[in-house]
C-alpha positions in Angstrom: 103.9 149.6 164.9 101.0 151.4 164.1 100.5 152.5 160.1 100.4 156.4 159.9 97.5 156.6 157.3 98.3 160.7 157.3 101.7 159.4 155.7 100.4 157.0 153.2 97.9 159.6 151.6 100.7 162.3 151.2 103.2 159.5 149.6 100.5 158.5 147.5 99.6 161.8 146.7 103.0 163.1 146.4 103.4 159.9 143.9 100.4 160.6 141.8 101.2 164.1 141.7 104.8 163.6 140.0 102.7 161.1 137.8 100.3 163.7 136.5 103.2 166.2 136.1 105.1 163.6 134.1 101.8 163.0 132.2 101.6 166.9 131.7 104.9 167.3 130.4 105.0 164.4 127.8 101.4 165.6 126.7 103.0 169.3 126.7 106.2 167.6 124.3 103.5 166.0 122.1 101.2 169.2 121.3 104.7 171.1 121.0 106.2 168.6 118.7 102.9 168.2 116.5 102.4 171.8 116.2 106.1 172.7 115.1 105.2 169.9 112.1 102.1 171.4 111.8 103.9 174.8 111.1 106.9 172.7 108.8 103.9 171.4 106.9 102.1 175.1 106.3 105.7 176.3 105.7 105.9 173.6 102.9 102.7 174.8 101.6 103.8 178.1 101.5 107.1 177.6 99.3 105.6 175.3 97.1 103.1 177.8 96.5 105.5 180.2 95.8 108.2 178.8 93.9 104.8 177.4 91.7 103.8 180.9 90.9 107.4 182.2 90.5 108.1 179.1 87.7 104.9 180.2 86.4 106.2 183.8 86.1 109.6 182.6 84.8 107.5 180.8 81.8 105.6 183.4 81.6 108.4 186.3 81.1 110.5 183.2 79.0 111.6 186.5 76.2 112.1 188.8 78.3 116.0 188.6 78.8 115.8 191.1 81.7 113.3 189.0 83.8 115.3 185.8 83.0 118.4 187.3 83.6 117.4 188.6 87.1 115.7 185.5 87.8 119.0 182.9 87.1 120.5 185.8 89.4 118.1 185.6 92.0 117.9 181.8 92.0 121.5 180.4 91.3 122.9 180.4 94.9 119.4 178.1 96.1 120.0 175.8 93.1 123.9 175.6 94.3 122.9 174.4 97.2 120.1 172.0 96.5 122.3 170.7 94.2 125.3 170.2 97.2 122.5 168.4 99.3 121.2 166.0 96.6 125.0 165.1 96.7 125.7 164.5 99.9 122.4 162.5 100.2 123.1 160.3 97.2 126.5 159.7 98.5 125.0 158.6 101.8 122.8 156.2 100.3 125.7 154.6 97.9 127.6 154.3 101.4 124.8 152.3 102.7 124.6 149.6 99.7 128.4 147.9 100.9 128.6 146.0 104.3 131.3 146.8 106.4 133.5 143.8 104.9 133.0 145.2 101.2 130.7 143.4 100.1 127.8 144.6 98.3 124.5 144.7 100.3 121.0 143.6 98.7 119.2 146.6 100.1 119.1 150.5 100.0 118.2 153.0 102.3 
């Protein structure tokens, strides 16, 4: 039987073209995932930058029962829930230190 070389070269090219569009779309995941982190990361600067300068104020304004008064106002329901997640997140980690037969494990998370 006589090989179809016409055949071959479109299978083959077929083949590497689903390659290079496989290579595309993990490169295309990888630049999308590294810039949303990227983003987080400036994001992080952002707040830390702010919540800085708005401590800074707070020390600042420390006898002025207005300011502080607003202030607590402003920041109680954030510190509420911080304060729900450390929780939850301690109790996680205290779940992890027993094995599933009760005994107590030698590591933590």
């Amino acid at each position: 039987m006589p090989i179809n070389y016409a055949e071959q070269d479109s299978s083959s090219s077929s083949s590497s073209s689903r390659l290079s569009r496989s290579s595309n779309l993990r490169d295309l995941v990888e630049d999308t995932n590294f810039n949303i982190m990227k983003k987080r990361k400036e994001k992080y600067e952002y707040y830390k930058q702010k919540f800085d300068v708005a401590l800074t104020l707070y020390n600042r304004e420390i006898d002025n029962y207005n300011f502080i008064n607003n202030f607590n106002t402003l920041v109680a329901p954030f510190v509420s829930e911080i304060n729900k997640c450390e929780e939850v997140l301690r109790a996680r980690n205290q779940q992890g230190t027993w094995t599933s037969n009760g005994k107590l494990a030698f590591w933590l998370r």
